[in-house]
PyMOL Python script that loads the backbone (N, CA, C, O; Angstrom):
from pymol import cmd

cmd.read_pdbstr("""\
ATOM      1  N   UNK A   1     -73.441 249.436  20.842  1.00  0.00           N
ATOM      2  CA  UNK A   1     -74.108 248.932  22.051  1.00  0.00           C
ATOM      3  C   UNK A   1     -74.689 250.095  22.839  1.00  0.00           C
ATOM      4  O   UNK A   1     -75.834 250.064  23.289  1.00  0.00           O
ATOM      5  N   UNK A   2     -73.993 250.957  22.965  1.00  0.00           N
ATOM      6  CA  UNK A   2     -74.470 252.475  24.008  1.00  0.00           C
ATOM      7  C   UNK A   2     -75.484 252.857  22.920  1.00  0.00           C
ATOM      8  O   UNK A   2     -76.517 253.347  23.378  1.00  0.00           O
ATOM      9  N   UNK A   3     -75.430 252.752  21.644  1.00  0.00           N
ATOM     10  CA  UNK A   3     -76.707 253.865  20.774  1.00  0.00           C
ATOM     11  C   UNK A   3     -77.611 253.811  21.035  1.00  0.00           C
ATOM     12  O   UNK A   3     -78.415 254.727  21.206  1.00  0.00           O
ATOM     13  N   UNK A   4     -77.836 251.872  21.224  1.00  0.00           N
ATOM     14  CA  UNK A   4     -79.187 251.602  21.610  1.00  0.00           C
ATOM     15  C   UNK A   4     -79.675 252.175  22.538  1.00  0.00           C
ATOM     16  O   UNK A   4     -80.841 252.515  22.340  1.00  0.00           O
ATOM     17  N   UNK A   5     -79.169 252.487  23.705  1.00  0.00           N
ATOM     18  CA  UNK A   5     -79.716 253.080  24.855  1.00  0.00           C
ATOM     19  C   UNK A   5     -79.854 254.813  24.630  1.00  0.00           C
ATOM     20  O   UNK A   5     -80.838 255.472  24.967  1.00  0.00           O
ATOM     21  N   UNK A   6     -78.858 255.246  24.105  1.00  0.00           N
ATOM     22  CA  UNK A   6     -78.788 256.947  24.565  1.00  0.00           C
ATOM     23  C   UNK A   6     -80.182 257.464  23.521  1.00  0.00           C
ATOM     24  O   UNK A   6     -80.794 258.513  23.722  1.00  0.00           O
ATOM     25  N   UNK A   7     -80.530 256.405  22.307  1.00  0.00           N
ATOM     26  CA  UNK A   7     -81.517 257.049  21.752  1.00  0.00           C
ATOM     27  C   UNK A   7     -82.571 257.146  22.453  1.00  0.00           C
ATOM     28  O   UNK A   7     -83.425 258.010  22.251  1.00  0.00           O
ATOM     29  N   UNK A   8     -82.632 256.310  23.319  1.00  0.00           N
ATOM     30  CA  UNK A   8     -84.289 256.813  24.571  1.00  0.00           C
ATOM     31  C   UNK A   8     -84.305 257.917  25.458  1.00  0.00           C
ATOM     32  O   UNK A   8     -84.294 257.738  26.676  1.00  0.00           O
ATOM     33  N   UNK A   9     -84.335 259.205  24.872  1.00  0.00           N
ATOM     34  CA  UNK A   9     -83.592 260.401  25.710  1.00  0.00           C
ATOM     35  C   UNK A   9     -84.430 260.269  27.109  1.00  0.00           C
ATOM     36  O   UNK A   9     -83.849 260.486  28.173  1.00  0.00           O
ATOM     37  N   UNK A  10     -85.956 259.869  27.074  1.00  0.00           N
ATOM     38  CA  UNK A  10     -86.376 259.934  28.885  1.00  0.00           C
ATOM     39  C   UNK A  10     -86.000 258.941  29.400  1.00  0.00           C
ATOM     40  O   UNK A  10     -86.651 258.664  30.407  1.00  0.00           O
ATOM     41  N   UNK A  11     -84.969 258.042  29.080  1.00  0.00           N
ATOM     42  CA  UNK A  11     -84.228 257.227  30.066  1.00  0.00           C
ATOM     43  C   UNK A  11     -83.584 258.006  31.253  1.00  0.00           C
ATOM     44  O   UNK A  11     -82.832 258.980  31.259  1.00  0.00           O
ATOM     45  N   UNK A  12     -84.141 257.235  32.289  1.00  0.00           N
ATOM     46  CA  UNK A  12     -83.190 257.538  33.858  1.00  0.00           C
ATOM     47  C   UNK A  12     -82.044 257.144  33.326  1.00  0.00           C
ATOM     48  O   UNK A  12     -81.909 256.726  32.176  1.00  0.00           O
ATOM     49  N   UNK A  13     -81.128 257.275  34.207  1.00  0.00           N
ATOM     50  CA  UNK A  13     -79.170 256.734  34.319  1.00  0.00           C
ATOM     51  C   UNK A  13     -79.645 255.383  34.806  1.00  0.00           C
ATOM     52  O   UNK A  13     -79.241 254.399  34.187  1.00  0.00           O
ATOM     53  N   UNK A  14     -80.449 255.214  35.833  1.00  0.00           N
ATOM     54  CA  UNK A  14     -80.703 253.612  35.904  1.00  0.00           C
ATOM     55  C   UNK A  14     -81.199 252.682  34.756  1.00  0.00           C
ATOM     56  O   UNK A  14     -80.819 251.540  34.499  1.00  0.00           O
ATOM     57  N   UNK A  15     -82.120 253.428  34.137  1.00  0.00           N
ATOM     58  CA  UNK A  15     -82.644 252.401  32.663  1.00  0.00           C
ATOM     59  C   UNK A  15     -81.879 252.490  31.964  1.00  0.00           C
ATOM     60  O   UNK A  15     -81.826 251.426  31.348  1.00  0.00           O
ATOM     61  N   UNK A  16     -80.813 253.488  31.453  1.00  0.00           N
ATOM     62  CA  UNK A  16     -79.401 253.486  30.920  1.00  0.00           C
ATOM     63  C   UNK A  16     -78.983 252.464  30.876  1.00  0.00           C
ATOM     64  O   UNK A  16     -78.963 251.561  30.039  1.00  0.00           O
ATOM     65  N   UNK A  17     -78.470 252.674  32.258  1.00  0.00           N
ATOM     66  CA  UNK A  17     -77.617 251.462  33.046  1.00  0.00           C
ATOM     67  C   UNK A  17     -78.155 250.291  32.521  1.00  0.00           C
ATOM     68  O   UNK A  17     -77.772 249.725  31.497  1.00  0.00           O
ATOM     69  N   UNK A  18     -79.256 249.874  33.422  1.00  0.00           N
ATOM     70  CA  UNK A  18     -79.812 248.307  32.994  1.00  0.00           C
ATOM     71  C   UNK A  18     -79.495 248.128  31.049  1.00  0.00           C
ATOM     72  O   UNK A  18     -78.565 247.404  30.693  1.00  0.00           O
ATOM     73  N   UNK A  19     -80.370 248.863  29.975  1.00  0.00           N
ATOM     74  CA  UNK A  19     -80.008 248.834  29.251  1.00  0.00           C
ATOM     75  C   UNK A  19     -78.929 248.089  28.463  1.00  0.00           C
ATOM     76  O   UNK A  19     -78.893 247.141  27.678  1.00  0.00           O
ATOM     77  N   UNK A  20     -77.842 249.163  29.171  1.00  0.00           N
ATOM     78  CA  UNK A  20     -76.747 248.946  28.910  1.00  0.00           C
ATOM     79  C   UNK A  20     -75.775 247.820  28.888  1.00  0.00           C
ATOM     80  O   UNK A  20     -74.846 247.545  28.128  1.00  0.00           O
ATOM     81  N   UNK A  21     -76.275 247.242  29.970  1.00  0.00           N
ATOM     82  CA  UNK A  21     -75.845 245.767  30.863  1.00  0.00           C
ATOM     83  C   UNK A  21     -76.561 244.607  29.954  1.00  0.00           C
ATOM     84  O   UNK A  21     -75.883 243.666  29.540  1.00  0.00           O
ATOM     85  N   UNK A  22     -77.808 244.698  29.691  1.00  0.00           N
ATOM     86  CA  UNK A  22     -78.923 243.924  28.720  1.00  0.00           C
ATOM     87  C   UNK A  22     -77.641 243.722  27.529  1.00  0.00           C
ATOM     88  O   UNK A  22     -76.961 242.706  27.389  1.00  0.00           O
ATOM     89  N   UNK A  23     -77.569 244.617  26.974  1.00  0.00           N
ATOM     90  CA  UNK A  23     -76.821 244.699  25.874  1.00  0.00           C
ATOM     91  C   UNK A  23     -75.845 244.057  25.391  1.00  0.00           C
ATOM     92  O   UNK A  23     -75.681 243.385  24.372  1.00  0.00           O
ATOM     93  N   UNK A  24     -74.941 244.480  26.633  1.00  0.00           N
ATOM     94  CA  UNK A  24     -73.700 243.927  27.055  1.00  0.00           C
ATOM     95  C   UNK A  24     -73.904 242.032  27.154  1.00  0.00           C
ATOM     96  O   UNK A  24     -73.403 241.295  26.306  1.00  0.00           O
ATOM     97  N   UNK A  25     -74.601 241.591  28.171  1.00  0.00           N
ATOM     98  CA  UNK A  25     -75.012 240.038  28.285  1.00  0.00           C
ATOM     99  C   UNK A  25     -75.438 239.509  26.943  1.00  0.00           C
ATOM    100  O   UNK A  25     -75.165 238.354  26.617  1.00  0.00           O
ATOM    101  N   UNK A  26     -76.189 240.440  26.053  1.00  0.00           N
ATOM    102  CA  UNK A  26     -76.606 239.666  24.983  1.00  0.00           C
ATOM    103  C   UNK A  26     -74.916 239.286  24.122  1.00  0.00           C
ATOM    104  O   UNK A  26     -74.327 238.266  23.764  1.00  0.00           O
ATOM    105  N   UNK A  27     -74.654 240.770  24.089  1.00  0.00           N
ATOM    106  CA  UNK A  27     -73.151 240.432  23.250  1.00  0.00           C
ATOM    107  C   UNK A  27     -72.475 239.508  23.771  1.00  0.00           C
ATOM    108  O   UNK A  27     -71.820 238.797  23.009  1.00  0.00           O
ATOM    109  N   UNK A  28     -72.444 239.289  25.009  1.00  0.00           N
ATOM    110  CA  UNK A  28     -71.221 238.213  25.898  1.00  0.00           C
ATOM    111  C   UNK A  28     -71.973 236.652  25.574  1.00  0.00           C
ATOM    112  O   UNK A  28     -71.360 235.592  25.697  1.00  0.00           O
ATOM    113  N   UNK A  29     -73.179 236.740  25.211  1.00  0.00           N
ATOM    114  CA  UNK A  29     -73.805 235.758  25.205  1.00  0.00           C
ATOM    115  C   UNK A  29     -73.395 234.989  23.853  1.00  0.00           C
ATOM    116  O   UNK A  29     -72.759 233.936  23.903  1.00  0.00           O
ATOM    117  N   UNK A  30     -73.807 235.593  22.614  1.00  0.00           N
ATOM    118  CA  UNK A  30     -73.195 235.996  21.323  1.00  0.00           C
ATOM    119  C   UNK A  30     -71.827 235.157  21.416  1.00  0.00           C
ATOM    120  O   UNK A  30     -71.559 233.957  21.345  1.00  0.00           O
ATOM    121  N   UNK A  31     -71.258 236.060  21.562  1.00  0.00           N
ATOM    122  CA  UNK A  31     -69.872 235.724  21.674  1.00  0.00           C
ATOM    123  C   UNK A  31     -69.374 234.477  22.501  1.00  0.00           C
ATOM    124  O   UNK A  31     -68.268 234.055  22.162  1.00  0.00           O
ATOM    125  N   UNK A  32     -70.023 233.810  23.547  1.00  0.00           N
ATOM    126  CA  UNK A  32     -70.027 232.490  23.921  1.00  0.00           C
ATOM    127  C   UNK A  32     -70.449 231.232  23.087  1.00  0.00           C
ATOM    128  O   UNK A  32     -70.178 230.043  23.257  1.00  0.00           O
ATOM    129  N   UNK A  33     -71.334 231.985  21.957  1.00  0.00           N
ATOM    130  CA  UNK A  33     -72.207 231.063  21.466  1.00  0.00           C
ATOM    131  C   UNK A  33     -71.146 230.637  20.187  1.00  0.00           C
ATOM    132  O   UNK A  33     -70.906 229.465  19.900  1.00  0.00           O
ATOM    133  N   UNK A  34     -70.459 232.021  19.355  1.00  0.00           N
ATOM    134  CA  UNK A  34     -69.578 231.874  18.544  1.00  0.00           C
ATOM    135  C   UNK A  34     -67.883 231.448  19.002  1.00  0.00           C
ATOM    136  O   UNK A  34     -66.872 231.452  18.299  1.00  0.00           O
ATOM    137  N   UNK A  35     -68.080 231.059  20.606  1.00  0.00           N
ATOM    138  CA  UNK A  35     -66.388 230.833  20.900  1.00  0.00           C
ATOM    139  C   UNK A  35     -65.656 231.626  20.316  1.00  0.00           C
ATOM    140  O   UNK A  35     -64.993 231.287  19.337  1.00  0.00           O
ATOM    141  N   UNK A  36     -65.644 233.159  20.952  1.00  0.00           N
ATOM    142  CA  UNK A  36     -65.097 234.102  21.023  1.00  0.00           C
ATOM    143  C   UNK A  36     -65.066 235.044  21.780  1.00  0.00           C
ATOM    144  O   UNK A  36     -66.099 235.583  22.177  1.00  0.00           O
ATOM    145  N   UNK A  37     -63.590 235.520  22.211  1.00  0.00           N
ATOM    146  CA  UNK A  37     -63.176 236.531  23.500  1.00  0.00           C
ATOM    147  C   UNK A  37     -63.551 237.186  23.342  1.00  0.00           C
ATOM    148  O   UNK A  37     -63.301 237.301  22.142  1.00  0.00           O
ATOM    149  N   UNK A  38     -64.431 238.398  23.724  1.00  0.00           N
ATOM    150  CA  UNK A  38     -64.788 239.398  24.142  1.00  0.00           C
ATOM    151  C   UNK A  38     -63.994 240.069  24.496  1.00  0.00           C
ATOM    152  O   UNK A  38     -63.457 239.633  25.515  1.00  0.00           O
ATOM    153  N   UNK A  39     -63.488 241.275  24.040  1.00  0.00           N
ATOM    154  CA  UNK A  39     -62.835 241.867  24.968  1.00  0.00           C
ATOM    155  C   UNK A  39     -63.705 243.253  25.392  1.00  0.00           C
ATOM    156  O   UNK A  39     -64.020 244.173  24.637  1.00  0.00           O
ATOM    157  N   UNK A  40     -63.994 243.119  26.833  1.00  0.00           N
ATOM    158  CA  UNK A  40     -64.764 243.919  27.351  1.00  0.00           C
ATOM    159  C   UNK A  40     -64.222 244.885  28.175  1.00  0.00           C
ATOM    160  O   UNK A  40     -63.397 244.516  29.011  1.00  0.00           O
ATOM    161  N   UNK A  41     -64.600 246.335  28.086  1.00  0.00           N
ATOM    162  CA  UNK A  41     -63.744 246.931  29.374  1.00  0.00           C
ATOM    163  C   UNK A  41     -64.269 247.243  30.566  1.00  0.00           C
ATOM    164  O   UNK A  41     -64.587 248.424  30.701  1.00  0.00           O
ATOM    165  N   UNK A  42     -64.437 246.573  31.403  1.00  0.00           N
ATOM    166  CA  UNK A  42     -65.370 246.041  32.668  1.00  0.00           C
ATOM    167  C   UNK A  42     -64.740 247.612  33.682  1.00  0.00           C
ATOM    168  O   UNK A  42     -65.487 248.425  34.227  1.00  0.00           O
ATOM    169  N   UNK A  43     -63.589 247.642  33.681  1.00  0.00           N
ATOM    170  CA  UNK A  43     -63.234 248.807  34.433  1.00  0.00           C
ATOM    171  C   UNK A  43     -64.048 250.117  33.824  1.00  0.00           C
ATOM    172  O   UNK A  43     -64.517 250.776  34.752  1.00  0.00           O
ATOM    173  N   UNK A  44     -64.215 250.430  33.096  1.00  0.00           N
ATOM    174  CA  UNK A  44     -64.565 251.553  32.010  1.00  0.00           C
ATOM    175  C   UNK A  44     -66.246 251.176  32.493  1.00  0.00           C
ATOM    176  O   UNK A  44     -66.640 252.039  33.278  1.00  0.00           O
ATOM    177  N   UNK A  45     -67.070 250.343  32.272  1.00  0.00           N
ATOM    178  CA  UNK A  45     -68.337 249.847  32.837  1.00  0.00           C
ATOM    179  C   UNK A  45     -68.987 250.088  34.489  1.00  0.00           C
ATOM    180  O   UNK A  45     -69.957 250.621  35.028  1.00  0.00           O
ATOM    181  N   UNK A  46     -67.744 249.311  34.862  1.00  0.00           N
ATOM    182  CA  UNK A  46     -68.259 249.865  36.408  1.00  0.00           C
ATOM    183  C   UNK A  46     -67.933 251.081  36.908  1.00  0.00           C
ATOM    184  O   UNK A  46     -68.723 251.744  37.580  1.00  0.00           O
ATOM    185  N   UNK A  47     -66.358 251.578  36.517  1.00  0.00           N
ATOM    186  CA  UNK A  47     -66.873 253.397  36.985  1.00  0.00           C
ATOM    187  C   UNK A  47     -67.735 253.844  36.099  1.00  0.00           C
ATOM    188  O   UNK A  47     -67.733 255.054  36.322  1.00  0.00           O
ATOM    189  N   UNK A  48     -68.439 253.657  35.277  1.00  0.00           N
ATOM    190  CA  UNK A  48     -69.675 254.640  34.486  1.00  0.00           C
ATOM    191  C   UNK A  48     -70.968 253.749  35.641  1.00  0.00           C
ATOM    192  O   UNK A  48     -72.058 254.225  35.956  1.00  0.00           O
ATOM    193  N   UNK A  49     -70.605 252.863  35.928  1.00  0.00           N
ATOM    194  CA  UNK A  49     -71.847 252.645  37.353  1.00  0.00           C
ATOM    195  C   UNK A  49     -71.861 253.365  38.332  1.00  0.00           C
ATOM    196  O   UNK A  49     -72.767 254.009  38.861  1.00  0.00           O
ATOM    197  N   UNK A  50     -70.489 253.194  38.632  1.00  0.00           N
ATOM    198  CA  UNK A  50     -70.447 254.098  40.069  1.00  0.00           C
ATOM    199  C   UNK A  50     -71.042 255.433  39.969  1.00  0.00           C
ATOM    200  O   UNK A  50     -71.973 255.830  40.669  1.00  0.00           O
ATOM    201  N   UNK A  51     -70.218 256.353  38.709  1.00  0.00           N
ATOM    202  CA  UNK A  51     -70.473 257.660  38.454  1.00  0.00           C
ATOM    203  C   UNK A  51     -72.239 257.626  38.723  1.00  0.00           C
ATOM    204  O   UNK A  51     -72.901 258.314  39.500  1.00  0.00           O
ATOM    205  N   UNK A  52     -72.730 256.443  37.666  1.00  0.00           N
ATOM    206  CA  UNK A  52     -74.243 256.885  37.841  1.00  0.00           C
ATOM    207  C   UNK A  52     -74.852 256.654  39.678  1.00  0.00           C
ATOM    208  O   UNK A  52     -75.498 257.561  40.203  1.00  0.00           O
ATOM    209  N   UNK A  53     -74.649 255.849  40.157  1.00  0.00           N
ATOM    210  CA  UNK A  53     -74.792 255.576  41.351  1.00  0.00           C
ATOM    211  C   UNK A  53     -75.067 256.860  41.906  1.00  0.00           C
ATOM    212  O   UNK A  53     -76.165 257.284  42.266  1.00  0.00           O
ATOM    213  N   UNK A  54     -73.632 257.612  41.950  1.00  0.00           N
ATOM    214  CA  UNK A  54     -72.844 258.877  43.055  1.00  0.00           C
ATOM    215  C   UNK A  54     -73.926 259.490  42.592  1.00  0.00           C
ATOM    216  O   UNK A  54     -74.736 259.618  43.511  1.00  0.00           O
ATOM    217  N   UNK A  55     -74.444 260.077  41.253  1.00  0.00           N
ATOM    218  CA  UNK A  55     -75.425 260.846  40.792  1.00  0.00           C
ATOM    219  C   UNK A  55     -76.612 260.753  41.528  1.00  0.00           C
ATOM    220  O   UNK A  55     -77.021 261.628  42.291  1.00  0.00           O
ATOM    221  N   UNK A  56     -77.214 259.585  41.271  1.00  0.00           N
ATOM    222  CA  UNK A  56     -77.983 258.951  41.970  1.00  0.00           C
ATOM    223  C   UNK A  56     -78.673 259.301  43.349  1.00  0.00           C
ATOM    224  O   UNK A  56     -79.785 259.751  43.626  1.00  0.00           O
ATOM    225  N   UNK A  57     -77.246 258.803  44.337  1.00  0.00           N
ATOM    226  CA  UNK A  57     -77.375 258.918  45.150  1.00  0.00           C
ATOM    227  C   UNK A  57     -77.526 260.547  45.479  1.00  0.00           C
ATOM    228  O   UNK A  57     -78.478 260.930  46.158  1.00  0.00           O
ATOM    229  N   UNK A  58     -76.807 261.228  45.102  1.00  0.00           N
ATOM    230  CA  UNK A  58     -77.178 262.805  45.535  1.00  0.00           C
ATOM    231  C   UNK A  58     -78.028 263.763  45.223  1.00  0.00           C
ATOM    232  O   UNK A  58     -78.145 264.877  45.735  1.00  0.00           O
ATOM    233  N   UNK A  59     -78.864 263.071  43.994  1.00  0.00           N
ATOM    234  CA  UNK A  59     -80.286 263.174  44.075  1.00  0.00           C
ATOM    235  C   UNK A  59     -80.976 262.962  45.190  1.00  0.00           C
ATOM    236  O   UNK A  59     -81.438 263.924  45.804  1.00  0.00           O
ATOM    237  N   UNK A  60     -81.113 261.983  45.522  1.00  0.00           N
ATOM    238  CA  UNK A  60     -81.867 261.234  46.615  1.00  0.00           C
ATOM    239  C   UNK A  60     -81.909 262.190  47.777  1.00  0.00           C
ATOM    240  O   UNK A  60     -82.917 262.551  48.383  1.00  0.00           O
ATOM    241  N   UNK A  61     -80.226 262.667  48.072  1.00  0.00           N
ATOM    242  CA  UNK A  61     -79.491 263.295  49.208  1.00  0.00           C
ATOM    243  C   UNK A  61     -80.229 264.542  49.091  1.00  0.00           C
ATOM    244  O   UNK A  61     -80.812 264.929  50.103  1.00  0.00           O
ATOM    245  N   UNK A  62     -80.315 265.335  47.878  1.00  0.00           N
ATOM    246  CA  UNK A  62     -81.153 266.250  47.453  1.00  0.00           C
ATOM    247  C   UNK A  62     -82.895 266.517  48.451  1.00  0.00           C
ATOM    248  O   UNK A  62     -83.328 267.090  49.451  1.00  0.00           O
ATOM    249  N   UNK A  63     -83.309 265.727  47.420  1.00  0.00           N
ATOM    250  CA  UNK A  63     -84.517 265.758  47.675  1.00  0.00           C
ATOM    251  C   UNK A  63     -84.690 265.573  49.197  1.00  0.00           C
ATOM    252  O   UNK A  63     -85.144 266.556  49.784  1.00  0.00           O
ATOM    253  N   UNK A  64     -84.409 264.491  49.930  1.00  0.00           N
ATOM    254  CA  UNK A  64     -84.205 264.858  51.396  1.00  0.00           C
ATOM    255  C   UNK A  64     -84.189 265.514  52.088  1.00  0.00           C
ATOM    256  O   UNK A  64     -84.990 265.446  53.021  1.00  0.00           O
ATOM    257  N   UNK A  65     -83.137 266.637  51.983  1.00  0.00           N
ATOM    258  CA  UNK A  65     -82.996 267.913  52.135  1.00  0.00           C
ATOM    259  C   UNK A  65     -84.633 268.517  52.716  1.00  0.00           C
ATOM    260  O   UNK A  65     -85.288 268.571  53.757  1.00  0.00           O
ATOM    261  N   UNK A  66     -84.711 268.820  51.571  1.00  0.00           N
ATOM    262  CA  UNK A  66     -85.889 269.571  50.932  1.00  0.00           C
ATOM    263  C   UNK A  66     -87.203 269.692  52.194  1.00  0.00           C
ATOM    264  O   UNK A  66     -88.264 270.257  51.928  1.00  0.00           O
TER     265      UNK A  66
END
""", "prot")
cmd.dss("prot")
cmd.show_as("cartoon", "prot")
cmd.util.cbc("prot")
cmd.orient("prot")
């Protein structure tokens, strides 16, 4: 699921992200369709959001600066 994304090296952390999430819904989707648990690690998902976020954001904080 992540390959798909990391192979687009000029991906932002946000198109990552989205990506990533795309991915994720299709599989959850999948897996609704075949009546089967997923086991997803949603904790592991959203701190790799946050992390990108914090990044994110201190870019932003960055450039501001400036």
């Amino acid at each position: 699921m992540e390959k798909m994304c990391m192979n687009m090296m000029m991906m932002t952390c946000m198109e990552r992200m989205m990506c990533e999430m795309n991915n994720m819904k299709m599989m959850m989707d999948k897996a609704c369709e075949m009546n089967m648990e997923m086991n997803m690690d949603m904790d592991q998902v959203m701190s790799k959001m946050y992390k990108c976020n914090e990044m994110m954001t201190s870019m932003i904080s960055m450039k501001e600066n400036y």
